[in-house]
C-alpha positions in Angstrom: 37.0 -53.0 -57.3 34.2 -50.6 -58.2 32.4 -49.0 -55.0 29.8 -46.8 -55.5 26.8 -45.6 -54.2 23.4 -43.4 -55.6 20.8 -41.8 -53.3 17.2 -40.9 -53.6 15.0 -38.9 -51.4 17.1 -40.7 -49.2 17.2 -44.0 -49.8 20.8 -45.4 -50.8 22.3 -48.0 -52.4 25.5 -49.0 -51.7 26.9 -51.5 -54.5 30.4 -52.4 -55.3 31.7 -55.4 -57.7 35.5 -56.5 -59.1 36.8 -57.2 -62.5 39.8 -59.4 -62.9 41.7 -58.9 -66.1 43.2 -62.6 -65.3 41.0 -65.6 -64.8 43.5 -67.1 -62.1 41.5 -64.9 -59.8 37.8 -65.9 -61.1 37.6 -68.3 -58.3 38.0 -65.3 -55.7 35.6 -63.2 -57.3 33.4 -66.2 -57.7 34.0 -66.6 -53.7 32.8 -63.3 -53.1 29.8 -63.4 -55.0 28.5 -66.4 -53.4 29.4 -65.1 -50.2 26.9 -62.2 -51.4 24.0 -64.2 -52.6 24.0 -66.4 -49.7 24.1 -63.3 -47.7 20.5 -62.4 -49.7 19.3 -65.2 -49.3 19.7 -65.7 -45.7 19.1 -62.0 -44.8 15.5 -60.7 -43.6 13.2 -59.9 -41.1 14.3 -62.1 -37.3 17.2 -63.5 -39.2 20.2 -63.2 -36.7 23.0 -61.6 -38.3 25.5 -63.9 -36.7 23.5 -66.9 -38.5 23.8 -64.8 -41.8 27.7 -64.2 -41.0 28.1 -68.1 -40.4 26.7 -68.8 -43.9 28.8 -66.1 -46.1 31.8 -67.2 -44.6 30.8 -71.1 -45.4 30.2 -70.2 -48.6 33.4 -68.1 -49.1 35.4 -71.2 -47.4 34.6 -73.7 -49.9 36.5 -72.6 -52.6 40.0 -72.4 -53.6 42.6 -70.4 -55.5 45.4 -71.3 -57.9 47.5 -68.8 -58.2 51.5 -69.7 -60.2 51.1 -73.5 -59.1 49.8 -73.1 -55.6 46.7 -73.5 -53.8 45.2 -71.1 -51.4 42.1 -71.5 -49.2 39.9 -68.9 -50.1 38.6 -66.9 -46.4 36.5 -64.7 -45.5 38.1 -61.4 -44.4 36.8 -61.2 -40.8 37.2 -57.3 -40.0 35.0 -56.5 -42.7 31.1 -56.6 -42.9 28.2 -55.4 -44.3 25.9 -52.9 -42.2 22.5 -51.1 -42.0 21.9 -48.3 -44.0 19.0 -45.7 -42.9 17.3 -42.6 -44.8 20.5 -40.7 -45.5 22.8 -42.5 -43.6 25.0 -45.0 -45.2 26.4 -46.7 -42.0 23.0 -46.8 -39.6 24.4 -48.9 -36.7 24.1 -52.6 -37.2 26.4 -54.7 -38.8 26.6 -57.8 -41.2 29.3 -59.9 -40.3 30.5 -62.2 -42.6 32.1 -65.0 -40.2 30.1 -66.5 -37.6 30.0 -65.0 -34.2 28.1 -65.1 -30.8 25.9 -61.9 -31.9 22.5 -62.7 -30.9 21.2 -59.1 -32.6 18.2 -59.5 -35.2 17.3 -57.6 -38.9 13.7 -56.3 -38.1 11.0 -55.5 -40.4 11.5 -51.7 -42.1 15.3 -51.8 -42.2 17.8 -51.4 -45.2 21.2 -53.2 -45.2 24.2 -53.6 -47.4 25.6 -57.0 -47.4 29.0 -56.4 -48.1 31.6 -59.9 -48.6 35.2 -59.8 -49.0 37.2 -62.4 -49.8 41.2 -63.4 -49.3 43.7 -65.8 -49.7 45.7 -64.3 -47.5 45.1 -64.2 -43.4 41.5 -63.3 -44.0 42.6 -59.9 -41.7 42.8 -56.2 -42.8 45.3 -53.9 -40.9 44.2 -50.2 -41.6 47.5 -48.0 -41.7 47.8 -44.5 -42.2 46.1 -43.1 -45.4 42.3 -43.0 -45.5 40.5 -45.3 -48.1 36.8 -44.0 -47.1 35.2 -40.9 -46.5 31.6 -40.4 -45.5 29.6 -37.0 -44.1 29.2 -37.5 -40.6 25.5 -37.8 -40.4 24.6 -35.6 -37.1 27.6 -32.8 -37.9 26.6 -29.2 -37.3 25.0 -27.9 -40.4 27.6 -25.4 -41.7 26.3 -22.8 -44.4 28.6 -23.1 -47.6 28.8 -19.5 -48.6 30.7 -16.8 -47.2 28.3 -13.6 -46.2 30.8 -11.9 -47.8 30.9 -13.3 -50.9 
């Protein structure tokens, strides 16, 4: 997986895709993707983000994986999600889930969001553990100068 992200005057993008080197796992990407473009499609102003989670993970759940002779149910990986993104702040407060839930919270006219789908064959669950995978400035910290006065 690629993650990466540009900004401009503020504005970021946040874009990630995977390459497989084996097409036994073209179906998973393929999974993801979808999951993603239904996520477009179904995202924009008074869309509920629940009813935007509910289709990505339909999408992700109707395909399958071969993988050495065995077939896997492709799911979506429920503790992950896409969020809002404001001017210089990558993680603005709302989330994109991509399974459906009970959220009855709205995208409103103005706002910026990453849709973000993962895809599993596995328990469609991520445990964090120990080491740190992302790192992010934390948008309101103290503004600290960067050179010594006695430099």
């Amino acid at each position: 997986k690629l993650d990466f992200g540009v900004q401009v005057n503020g504005r970021i993008i946040d874009s990630a895709f995977t390459i497989a080197f084996n097409p036994k796992y073209d179906n998973l990407i393929a999974a993801t993707q979808d999951g993603t473009n239904t996520g477009i499609k179904e995202a924009g102003i008074d869309a509920r983000l629940s009813e935007v989670g509910a289709a990505i993970q339909e999408a992700i759940e109707c395909y399958e994986v071969e993988i050495d002779g065995k077939t896997y149910p492709v799911k979506p990986i429920r503790n992950l999600n896409g969020h809002s993104i404001g001017a210089y702040q990558i993680h603005a407060g709302k989330s994109v889930p991509i399974v459906k839930n009970n959220d009855s919270t709205k995208m409103e006219e103005g706002e910026m969001y990453a849709i973000e789908t993962f895809a599993s064959t596995g328990k469609g669950h991520v445990v964090e553990d120990l080491e740190c995978s992302h790192y992010m400035k934390i948008f309101d910290a103290e503004k600290v100068p960067l050179r010594l006065k006695s430099a």
